[in-house]
C-alpha positions as CSV (number, residue, x, y, z in Angstrom):
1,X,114.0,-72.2,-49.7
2,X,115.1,-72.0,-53.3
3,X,118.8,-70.9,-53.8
4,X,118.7,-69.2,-57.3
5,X,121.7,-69.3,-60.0
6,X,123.4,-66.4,-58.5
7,X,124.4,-68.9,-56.1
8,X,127.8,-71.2,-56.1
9,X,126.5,-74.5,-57.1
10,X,125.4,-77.7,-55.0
11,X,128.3,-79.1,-55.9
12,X,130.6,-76.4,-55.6
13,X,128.8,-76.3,-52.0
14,X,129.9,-79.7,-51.1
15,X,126.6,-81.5,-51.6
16,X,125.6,-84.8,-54.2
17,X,123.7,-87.2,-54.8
18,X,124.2,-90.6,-52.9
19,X,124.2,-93.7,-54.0
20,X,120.8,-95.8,-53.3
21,X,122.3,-98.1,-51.5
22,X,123.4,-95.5,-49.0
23,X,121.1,-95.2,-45.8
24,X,117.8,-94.3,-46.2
25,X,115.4,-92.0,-44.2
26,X,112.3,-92.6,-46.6
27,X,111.2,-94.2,-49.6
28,X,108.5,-91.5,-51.3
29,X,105.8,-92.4,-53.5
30,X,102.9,-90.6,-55.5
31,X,99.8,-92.7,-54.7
32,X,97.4,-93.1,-57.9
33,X,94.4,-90.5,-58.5
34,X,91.4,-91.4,-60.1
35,X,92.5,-90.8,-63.9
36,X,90.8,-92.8,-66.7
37,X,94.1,-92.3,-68.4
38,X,95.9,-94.7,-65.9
39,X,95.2,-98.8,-66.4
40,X,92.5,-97.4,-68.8
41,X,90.6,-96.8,-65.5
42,X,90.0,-100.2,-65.1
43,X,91.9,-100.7,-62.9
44,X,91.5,-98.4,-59.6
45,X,90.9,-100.6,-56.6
46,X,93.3,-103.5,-57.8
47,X,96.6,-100.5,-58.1
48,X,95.3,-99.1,-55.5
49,X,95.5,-102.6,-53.6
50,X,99.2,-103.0,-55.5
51,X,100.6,-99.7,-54.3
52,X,99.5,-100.5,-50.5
53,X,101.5,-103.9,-50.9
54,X,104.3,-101.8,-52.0
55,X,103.8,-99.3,-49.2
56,X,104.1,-102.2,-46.6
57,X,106.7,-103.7,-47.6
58,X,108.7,-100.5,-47.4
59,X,107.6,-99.7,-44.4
60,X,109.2,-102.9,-42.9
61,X,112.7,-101.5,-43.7
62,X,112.0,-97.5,-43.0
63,X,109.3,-94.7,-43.3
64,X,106.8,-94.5,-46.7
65,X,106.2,-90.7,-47.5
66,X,103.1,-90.6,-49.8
67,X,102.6,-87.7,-51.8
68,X,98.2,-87.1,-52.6
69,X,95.3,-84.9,-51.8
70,X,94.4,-84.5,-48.6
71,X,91.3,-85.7,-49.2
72,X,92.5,-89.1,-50.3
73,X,94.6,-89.6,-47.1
74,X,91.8,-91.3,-44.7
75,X,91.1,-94.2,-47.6
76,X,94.8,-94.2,-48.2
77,X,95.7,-95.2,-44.5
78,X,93.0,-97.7,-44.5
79,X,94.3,-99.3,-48.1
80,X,97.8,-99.7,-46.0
81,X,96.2,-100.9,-43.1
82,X,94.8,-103.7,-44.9
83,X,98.1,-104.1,-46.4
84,X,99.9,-104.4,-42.8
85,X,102.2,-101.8,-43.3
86,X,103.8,-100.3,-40.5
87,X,101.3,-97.5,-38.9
88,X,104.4,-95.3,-37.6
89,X,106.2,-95.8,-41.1
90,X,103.3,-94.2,-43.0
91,X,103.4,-90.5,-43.3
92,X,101.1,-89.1,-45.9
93,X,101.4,-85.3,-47.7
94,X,98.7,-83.2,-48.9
95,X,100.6,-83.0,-52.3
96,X,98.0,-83.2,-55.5
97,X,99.6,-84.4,-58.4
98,X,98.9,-86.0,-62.0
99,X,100.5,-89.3,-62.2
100,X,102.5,-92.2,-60.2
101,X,105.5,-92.1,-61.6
102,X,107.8,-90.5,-58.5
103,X,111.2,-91.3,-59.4
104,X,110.5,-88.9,-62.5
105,X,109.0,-86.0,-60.9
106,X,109.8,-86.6,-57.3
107,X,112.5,-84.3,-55.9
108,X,116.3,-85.9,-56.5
109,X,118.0,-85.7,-52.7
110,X,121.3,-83.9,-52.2
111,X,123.4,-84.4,-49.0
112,X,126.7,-82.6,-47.9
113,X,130.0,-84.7,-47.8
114,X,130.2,-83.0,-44.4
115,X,127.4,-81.5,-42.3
116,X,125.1,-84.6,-43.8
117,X,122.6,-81.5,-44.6
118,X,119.9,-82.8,-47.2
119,X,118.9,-80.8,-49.9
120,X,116.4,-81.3,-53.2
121,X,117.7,-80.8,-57.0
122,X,114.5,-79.7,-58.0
123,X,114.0,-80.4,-61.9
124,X,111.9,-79.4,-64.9
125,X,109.7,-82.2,-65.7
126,X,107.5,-82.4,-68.9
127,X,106.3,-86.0,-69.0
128,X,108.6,-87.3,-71.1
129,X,108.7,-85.1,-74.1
130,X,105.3,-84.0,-73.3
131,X,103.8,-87.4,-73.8
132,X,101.1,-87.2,-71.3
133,X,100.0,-84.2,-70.3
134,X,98.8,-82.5,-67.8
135,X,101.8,-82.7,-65.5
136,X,101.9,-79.3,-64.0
137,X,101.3,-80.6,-60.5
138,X,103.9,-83.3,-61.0
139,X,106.1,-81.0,-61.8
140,X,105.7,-78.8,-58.2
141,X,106.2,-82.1,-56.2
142,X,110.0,-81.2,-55.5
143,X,109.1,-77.7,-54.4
144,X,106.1,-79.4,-52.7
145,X,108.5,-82.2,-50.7
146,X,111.2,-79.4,-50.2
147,X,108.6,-77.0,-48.3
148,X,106.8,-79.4,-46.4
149,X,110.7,-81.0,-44.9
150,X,112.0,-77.2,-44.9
151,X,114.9,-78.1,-47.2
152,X,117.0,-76.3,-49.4
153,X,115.9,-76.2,-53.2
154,X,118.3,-76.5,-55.7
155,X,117.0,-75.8,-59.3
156,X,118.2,-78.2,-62.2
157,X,118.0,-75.9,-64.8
158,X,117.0,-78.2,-67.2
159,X,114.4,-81.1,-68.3
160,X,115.6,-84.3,-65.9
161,X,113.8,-87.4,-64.6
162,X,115.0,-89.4,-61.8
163,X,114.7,-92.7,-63.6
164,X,117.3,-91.7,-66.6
165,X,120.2,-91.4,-63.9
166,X,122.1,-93.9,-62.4
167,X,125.0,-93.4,-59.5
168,X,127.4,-95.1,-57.7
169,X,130.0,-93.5,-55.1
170,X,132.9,-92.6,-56.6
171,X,131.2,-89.7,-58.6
172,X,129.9,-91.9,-61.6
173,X,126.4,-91.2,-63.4
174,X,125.3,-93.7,-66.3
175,X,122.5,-92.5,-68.6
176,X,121.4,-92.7,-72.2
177,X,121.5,-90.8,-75.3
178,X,117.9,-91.3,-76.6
179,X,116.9,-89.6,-73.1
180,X,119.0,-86.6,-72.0
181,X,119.4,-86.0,-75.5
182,X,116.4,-86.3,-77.3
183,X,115.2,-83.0,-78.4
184,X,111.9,-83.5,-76.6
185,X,113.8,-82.7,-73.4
186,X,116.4,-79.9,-73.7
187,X,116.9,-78.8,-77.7
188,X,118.9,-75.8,-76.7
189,X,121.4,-78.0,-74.5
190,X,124.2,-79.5,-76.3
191,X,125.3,-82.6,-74.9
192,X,128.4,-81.0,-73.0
193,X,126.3,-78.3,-71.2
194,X,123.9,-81.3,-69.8
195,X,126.7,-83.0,-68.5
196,X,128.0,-80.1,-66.8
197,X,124.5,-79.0,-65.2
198,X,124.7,-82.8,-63.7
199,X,128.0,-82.7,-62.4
200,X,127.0,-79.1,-60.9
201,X,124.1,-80.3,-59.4
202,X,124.3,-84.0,-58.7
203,X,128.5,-83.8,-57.8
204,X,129.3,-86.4,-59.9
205,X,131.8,-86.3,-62.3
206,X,132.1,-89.3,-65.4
207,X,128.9,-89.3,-67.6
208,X,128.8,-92.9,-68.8
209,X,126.4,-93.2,-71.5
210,X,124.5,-95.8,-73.1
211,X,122.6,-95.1,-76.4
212,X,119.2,-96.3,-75.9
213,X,116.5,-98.2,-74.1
214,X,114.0,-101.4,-74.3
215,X,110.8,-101.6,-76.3
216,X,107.7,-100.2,-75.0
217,X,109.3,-97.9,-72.7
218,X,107.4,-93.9,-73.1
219,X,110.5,-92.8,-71.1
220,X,112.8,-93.4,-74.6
221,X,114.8,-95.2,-72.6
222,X,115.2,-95.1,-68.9
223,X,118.5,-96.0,-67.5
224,X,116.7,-97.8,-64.3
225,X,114.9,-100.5,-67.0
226,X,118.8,-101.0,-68.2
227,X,121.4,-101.3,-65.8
228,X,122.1,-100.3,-62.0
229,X,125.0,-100.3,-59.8
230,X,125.3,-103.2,-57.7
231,X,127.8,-101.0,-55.6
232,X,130.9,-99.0,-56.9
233,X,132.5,-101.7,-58.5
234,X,129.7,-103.9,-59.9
235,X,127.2,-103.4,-62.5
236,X,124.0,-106.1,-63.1
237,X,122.7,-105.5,-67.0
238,X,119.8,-106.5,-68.6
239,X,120.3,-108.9,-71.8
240,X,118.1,-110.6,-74.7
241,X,119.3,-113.9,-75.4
242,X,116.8,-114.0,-78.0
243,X,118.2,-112.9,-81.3
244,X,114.4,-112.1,-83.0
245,X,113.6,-109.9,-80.5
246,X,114.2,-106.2,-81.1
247,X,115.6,-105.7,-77.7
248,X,118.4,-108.0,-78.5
249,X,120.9,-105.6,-80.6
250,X,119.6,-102.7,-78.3
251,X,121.1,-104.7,-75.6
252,X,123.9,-106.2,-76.7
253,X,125.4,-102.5,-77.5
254,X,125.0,-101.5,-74.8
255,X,126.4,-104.7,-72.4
256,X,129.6,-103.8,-74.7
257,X,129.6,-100.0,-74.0
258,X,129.7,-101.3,-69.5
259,X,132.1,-103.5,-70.6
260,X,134.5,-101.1,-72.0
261,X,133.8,-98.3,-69.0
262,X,136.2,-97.7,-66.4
263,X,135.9,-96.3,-62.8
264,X,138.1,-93.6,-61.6
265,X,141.2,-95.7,-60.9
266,X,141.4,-97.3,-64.3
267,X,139.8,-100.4,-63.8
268,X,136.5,-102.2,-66.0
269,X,133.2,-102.8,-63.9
270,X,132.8,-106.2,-63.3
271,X,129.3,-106.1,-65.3
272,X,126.7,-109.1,-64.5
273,X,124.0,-110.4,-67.5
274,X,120.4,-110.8,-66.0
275,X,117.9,-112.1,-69.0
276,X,115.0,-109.9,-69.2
277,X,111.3,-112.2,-68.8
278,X,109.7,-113.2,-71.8
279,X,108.3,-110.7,-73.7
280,X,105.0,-109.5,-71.4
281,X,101.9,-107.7,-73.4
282,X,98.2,-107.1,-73.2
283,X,96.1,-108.0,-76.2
284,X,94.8,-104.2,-77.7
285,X,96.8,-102.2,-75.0
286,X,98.4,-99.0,-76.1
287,X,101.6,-100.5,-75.4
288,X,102.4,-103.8,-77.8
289,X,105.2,-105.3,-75.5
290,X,105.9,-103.7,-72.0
291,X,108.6,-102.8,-70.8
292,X,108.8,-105.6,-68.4
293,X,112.7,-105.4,-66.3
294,X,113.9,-107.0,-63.4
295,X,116.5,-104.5,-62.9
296,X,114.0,-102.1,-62.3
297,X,114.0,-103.1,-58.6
298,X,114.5,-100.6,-55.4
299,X,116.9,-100.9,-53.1
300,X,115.6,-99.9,-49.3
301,X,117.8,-100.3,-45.7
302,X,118.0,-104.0,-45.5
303,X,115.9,-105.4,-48.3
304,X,115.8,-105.1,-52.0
305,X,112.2,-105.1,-53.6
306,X,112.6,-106.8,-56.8
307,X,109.9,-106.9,-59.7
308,X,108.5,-110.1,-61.0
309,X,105.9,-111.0,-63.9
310,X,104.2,-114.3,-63.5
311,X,107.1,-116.2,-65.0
312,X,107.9,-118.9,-62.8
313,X,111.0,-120.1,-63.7
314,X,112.5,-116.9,-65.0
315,X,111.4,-115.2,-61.9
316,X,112.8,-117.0,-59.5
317,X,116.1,-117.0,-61.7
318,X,116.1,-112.9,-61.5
319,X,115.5,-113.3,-58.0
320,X,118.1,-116.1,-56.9
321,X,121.3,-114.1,-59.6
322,X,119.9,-110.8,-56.8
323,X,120.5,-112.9,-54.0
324,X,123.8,-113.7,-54.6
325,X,124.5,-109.9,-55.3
326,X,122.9,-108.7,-52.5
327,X,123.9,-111.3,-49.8
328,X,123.5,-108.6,-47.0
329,X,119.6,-107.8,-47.6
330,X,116.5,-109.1,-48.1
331,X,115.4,-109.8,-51.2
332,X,111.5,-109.5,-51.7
333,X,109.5,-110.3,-54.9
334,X,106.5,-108.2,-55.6
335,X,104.3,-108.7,-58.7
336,X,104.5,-106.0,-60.7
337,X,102.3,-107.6,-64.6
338,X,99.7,-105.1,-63.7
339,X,101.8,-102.6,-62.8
340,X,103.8,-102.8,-65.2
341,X,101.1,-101.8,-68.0
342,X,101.7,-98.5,-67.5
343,X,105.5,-98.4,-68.7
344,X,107.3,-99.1,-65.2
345,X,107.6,-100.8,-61.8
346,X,108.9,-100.6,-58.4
347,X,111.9,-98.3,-58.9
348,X,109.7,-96.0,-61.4
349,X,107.5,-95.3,-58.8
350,X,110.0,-94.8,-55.9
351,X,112.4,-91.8,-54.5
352,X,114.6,-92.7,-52.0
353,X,115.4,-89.9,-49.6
354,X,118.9,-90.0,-47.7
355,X,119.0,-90.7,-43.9
């Protein structure tokens, strides 16, 4: 059910957008189609085999909700079978759509402060300034997910993906300029009517932005490849200790910037440095060095799925540092190098949806 703009907004209606680490009812994902566009089509049955792996290991915390056509569904099951996921936790949609990438196009949940009611922000989506199209069926998945659950539908009004938005729970979004305001997205919007549209939609209130993102990254700069909030207090930042590499001013501007924001009652984040790996690539791919992030993790009920790249040692320092800020779950590795060639990882692909 799609409440139009003649209507008080979500916010004004008591609903927002939790925190991640809220609980969870689902973790959604768009499984792959058959695309030579995607791993240069090279790659089918090993993402295929990656994104079941993915899929099980969710479904040892709480329900996977794949989004695909119908007639993918039986080879999809069996893929997840093979994985050992859950059989109960695997519920699949007959939703079609163009790419993987679910935290983008996937609805963004609402919930109200009171009743608990979920909702969907639906947004516009146009593949990232209109780098890869066709993404018309991307685009329907939040009207898709909202009429298949029976939820109310909440439109955006504006070009948004899930990945350039960050929240905690006192009412604090982080983001960057080179996303919500490049010109590819929303040219009429001045930066003060975007922010408003979020807090009208998403109930937050402080816009914290950082200016721009990591190399190799098609989303100009995704705030999940960046920083997340650890909780509402705490923020774990990505940083280049090496001064050659062009990520290293990037990030070091924008480690100050968390440094110097406050939350609501006056006080600085405490803001935690995690080295990014060494610089990942694949000799004449489109992409020169990948965006490669171990803050690009997902947080599920229990656990924390954490991205790792081959890199021994810097591995296993990414995933020791996430230990220690996540005492209370379960921290899982999942090799995401192959994944990875494609611009994003584990929280890229992901949309949590609110218990």
């Amino acid at each position: 059910m799609l409440l139009s703009s003649r209507h008080m907004t979500p916010a004004a209606q008591g609903f927002a957008m939790p925190p991640e680490w809220s609980p969870q009812e689902a973790v959604w994902l768009s499984w792959p189609v058959d695309d030579p566009r995607h791993w240069g089509g090279a790659k089918r049955d090993l993402i295929w085999q990656k994104f079941a792996e993915i899929a099980a290991a969710v479904s040892l915390h709480e329900t996977v909700r794949i989004n695909a056509p119908g007639s993918d569904h039986d080879a999809i099951s069996a893929a997840c079978n093979r994985a050992k996921a859950v059989p109960e936790r695997v519920q699949l949609f007959d939703h079609p759509h163009n790419d993987v990438w679910c935290r983008d196009h996937g609805p963004i949940f609402l919930k109200h402060r009171d009743s608990g009611e979920l909702a969907i922000s639906d947004w516009d989506f146009n593949a990232w300034g209109g780098k890869f199209p066709p993404y018309d069926l991307d685009d329907d998945i939040p009207r898709a997910v909202a009429d298949s659950l029976g939820l109310k539908r909440f439109e955006g009004g504006m070009i948004l993906e899930g990945g350039a938005i960050e929240i905690n729970g006192l009412g604090q979004l982080l983001t960057t300029e080179a996303v919500l305001l490049n010109p590819n997205r929303n040219p009429h919007l001045s930066r003060r009517e975007i922010e408003q549209k979020l807090r009208d939609t998403l109930g937050v209130r402080d816009i914290l932005w950082l200016k721009q993102g990591i190399e190799g990254d098609d989303t100009d700069g995704h705030i999940d490849d960046l920083a997340r909030f650890v909780d509402d207090s705490m923020i774990v930042a990505c940083v280049e200790k090496d001064r050659e590499s062009p990520n290293h001013p990037v990030l070091d501007d924008n480690l100050n910037r968390l440094r110097d924001f406050t939350r609501p009652d006056g006080r600085n984040f405490e803001v935690i440095e995690i080295a990014l790996p060494e610089a990942c690539a694949v000799p004449g791919w489109r992409l020169p060095l990948l965006p490669a992030s171990y803050v690009n993790f997902l947080i599920v009920n229990g656990g924390l799925l954490v991205p790792t790249f081959r890199q021994k040692r810097n591995d296993d320092r990414a995933l020791g540092l996430l230990r220690e800020l996540f005492p209370d779950r379960e921290v899982t590795g999942i090799d995401c190098l192959d994944l990875v060639e494609e611009g994003g990882t584990l929280h890229c692909i992901s949309q949590q949806q609110p218990a």
